[in-house]
The first five atom37 places (N, CA, C, CB, O) and aatype in JSON, in Angstrom:
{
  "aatype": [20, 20, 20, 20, 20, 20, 20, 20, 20, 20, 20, 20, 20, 20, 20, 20, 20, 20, 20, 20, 20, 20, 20, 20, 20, 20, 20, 20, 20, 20, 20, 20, 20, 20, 20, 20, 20, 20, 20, 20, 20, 20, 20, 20, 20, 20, 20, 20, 20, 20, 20, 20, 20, 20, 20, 20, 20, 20, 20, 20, 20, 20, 20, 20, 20, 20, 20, 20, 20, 20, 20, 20, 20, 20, 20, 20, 20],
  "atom_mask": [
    [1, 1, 1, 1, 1],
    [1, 1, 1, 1, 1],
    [1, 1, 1, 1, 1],
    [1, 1, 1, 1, 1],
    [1, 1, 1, 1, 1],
    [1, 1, 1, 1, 1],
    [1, 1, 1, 1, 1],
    [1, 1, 1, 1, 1],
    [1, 1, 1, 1, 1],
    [1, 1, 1, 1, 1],
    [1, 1, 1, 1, 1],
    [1, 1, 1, 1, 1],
    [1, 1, 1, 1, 1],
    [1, 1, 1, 1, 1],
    [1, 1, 1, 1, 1],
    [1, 1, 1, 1, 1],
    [1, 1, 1, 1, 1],
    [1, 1, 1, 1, 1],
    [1, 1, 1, 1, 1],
    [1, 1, 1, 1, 1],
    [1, 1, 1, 1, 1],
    [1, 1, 1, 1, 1],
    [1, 1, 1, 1, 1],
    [1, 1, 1, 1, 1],
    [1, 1, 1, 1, 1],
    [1, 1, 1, 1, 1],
    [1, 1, 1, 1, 1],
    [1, 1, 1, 1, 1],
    [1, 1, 1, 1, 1],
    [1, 1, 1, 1, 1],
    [1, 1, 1, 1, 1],
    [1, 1, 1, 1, 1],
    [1, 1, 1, 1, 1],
    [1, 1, 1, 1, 1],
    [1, 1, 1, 1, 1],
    [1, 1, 1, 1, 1],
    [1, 1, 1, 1, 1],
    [1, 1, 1, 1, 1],
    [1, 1, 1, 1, 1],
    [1, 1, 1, 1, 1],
    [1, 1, 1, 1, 1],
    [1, 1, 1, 1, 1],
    [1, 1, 1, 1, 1],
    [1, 1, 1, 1, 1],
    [1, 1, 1, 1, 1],
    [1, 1, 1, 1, 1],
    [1, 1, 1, 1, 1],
    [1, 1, 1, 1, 1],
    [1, 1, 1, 1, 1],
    [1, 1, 1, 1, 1],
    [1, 1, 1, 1, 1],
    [1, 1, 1, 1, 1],
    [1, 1, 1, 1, 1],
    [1, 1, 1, 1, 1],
    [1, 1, 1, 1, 1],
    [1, 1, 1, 1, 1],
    [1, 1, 1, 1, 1],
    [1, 1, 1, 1, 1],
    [1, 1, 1, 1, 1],
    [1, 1, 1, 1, 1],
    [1, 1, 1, 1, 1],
    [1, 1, 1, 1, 1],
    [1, 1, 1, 1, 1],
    [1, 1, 1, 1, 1],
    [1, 1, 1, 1, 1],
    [1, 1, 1, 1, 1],
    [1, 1, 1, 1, 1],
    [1, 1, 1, 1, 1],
    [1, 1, 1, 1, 1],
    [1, 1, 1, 1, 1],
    [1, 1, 1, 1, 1],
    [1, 1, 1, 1, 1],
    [1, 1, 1, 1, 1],
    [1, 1, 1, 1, 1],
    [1, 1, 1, 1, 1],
    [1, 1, 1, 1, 1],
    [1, 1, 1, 1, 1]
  ],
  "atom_positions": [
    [[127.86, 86.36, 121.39], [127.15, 85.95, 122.59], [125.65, 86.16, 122.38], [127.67, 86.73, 123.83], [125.26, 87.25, 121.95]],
    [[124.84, 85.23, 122.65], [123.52, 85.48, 122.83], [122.88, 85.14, 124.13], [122.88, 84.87, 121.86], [122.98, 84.21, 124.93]],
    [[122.17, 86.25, 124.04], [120.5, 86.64, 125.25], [119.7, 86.22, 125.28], [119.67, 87.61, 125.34], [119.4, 85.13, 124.8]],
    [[118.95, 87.1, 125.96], [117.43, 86.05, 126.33], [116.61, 87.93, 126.53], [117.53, 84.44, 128.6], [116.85, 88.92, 127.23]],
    [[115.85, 87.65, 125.7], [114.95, 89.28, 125.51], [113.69, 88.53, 125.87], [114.86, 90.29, 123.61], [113.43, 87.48, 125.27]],
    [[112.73, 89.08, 126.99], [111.36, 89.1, 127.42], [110.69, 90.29, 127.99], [111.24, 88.19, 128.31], [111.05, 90.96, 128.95]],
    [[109.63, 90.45, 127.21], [108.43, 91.0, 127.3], [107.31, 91.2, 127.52], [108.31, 91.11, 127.01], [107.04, 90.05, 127.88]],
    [[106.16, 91.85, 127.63], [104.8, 91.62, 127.36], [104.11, 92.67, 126.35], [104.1, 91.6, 128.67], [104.2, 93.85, 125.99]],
    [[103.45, 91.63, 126.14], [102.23, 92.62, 124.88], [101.29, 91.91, 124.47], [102.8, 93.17, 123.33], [101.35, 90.73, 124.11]],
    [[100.24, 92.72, 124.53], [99.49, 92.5, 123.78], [98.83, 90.92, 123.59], [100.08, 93.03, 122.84], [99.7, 90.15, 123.19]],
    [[98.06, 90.54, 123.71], [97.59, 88.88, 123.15], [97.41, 88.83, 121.96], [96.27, 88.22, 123.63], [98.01, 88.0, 121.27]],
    [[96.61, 89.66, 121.47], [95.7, 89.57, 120.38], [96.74, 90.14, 119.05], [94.19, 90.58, 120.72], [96.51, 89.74, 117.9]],
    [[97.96, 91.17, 119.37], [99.16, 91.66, 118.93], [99.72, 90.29, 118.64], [99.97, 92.62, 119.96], [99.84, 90.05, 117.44]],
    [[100.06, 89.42, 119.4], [101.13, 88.81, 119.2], [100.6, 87.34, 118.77], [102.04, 88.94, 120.43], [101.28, 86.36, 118.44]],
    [[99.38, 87.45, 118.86], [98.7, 86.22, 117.68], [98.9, 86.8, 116.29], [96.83, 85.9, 117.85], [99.66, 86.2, 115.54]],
    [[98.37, 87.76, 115.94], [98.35, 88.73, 114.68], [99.59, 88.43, 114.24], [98.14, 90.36, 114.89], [99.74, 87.86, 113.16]],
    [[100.69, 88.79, 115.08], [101.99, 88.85, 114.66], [102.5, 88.06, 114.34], [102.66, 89.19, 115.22], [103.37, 88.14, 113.47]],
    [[102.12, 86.87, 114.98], [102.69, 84.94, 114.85], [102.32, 84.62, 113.42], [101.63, 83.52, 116.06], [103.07, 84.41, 112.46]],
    [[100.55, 84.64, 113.48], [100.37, 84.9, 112.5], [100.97, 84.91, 111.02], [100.17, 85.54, 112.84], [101.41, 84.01, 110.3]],
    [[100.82, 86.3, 110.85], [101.86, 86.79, 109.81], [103.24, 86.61, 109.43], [101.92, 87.78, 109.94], [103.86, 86.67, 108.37]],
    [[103.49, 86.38, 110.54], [104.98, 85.73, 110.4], [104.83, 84.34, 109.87], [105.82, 85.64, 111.88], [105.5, 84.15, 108.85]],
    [[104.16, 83.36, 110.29], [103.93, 81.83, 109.56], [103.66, 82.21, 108.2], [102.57, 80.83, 110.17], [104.43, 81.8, 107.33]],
    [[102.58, 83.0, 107.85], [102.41, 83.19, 106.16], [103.46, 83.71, 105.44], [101.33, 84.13, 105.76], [103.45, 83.63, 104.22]],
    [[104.7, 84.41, 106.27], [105.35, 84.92, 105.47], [106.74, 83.6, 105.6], [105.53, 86.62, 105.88], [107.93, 83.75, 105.32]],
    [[106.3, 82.8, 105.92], [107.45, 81.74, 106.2], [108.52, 81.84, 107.39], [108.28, 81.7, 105.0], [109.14, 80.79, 107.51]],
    [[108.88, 82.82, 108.27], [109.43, 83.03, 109.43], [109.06, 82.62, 110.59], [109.53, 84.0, 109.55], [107.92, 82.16, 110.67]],
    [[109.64, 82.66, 111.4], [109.07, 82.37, 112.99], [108.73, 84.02, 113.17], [110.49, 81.57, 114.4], [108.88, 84.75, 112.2]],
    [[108.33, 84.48, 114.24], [108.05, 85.69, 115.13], [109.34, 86.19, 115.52], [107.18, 85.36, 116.43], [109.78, 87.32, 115.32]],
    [[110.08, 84.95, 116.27], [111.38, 85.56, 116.8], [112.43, 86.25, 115.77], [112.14, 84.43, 117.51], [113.21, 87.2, 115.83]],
    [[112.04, 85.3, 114.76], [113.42, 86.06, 113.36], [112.56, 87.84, 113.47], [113.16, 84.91, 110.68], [113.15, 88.92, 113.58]],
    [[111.24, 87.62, 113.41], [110.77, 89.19, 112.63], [111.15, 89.84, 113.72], [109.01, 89.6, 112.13], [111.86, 90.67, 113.14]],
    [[111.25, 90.16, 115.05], [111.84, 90.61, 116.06], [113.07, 90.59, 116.35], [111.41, 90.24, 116.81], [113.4, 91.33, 117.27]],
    [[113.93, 89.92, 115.83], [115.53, 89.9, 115.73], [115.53, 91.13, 114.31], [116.34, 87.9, 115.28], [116.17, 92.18, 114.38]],
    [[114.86, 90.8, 113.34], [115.23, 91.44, 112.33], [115.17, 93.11, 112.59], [114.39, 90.92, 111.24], [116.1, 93.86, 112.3]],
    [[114.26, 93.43, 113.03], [113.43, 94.69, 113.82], [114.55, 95.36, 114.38], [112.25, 94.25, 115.1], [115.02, 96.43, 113.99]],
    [[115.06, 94.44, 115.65], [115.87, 95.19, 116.6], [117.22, 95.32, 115.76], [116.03, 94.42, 118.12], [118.0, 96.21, 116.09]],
    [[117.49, 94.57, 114.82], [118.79, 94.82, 113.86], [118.46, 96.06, 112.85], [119.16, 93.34, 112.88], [119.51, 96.66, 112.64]],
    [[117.64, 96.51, 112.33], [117.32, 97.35, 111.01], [116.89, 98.5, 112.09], [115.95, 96.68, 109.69], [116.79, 99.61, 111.57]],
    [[116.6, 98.44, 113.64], [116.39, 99.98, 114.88], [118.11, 100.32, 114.66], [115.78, 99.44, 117.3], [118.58, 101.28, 114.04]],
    [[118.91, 99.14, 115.42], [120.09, 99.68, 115.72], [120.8, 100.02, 114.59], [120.79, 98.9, 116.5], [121.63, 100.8, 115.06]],
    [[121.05, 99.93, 113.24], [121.59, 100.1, 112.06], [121.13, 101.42, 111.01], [121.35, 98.84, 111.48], [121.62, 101.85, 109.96]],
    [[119.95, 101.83, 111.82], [119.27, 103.22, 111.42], [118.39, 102.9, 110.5], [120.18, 104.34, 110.85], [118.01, 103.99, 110.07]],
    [[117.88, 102.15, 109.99], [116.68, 101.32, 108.55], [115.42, 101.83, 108.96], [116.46, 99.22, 108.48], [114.64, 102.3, 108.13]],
    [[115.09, 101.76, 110.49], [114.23, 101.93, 110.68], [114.22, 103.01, 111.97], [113.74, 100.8, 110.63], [115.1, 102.9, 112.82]],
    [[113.2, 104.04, 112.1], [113.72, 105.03, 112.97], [111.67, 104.8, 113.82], [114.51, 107.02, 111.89], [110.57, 104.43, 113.39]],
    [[112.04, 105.12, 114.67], [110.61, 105.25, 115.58], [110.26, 106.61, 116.42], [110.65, 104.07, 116.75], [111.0, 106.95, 117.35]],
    [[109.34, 107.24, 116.13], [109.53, 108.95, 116.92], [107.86, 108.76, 117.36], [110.0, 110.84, 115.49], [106.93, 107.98, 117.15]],
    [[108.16, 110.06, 118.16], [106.46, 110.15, 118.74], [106.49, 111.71, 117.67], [106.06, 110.41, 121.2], [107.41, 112.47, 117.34]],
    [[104.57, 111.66, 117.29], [104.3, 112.53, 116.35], [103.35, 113.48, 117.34], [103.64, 111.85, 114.96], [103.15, 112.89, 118.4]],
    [[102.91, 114.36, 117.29], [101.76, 115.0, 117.57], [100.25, 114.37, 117.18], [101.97, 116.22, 116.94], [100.26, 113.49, 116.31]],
    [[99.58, 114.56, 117.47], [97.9, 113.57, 116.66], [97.13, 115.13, 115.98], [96.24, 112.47, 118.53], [96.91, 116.25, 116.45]],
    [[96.89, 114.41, 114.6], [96.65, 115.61, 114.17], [95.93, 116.62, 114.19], [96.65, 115.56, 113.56], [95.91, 117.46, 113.28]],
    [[95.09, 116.68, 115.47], [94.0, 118.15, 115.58], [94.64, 118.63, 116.75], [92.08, 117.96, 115.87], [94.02, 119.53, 117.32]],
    [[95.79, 118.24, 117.28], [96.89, 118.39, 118.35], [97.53, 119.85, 117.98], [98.1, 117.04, 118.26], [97.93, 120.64, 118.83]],
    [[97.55, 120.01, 116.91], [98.54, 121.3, 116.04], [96.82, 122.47, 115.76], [99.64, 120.36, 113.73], [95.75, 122.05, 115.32]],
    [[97.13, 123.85, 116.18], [96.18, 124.7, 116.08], [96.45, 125.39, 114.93], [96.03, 125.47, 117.17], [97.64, 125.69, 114.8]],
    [[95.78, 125.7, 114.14], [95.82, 126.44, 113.18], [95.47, 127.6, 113.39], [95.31, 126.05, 112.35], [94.32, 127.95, 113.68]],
    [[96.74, 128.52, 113.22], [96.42, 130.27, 113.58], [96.04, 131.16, 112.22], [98.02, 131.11, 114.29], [96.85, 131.4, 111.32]],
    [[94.95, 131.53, 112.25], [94.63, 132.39, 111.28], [94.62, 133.84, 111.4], [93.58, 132.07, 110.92], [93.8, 134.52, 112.02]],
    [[96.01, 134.38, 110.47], [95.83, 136.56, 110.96], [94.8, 136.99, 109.67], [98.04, 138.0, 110.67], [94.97, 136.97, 108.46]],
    [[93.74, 137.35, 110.46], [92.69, 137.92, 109.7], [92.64, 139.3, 110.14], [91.37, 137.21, 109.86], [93.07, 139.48, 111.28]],
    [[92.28, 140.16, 109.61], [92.1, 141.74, 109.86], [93.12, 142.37, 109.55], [91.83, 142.18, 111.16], [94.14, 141.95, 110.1]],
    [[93.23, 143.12, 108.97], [94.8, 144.16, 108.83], [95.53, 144.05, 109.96], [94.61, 145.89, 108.69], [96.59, 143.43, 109.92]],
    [[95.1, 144.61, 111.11], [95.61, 144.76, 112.3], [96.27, 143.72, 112.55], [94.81, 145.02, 113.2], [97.28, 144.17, 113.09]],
    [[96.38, 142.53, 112.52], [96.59, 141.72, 112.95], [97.64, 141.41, 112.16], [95.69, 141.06, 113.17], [98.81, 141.52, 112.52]],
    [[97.2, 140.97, 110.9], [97.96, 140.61, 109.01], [99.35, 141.48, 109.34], [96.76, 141.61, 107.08], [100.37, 141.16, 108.72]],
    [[99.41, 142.49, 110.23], [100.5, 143.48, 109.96], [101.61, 143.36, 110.91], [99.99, 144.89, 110.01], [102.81, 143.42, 110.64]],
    [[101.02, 143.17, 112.13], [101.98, 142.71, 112.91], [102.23, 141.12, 112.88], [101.66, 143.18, 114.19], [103.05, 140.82, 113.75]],
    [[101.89, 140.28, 112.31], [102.09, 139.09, 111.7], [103.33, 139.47, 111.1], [100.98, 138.59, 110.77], [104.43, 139.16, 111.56]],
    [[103.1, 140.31, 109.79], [104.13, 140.22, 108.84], [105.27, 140.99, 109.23], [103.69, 140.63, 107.57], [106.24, 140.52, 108.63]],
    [[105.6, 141.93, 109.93], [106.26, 142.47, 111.44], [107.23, 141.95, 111.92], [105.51, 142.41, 112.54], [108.39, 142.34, 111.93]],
    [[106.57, 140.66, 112.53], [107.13, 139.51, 113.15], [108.13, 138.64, 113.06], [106.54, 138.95, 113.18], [109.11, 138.28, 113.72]],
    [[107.49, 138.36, 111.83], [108.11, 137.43, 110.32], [109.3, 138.17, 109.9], [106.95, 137.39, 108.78], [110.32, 137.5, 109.77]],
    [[109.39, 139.73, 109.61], [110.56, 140.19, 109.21], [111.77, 140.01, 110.34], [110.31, 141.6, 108.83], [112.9, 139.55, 110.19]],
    [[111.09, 140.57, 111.56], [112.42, 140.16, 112.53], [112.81, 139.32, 112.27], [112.43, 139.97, 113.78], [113.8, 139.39, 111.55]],
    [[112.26, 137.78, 112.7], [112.28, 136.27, 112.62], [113.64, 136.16, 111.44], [110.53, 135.52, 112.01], [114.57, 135.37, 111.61]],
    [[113.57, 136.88, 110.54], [114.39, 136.52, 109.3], [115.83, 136.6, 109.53], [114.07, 137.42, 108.15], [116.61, 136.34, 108.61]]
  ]
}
């Protein structure tokens, strides 16, 4: 059985996309059929990341600190 999938996005996305798809010899719709086949089949996986100055970098400087750091770490184990 086939559907009917509609969306919006982007203009300037989905010129780009047309685009590329003509140079590569496809329509748009195949590269979007292909997409949603290689999501559901696991080929391709999509996650949200952190952005990278998002993550703090903790630095144990001083003994005092270095010690109950390493303290920590032993419980943790």
């Amino acid at each position: 059985m086939i559907t009917q999938v509609s969306f919006t996005a982007d203009k300037d996305l989905k010129e780009k996309a047309m685009k590329k798809a003509k140079e590569k010899g496809i329509t748009l719709k195949s590269v979007l059929v292909f997409s949603m086949e290689a999501f559901t089949n696991g080929k391709i996986n999509v996650g949200i990341l952190p952005a990278e100055n998002e993550v703090e970098e903790i630095n144990f400087e001083g003994a005092s600190l270095k010690k109950k750091a390493e303290k920590l770490a032993n419980l943790l184990k």
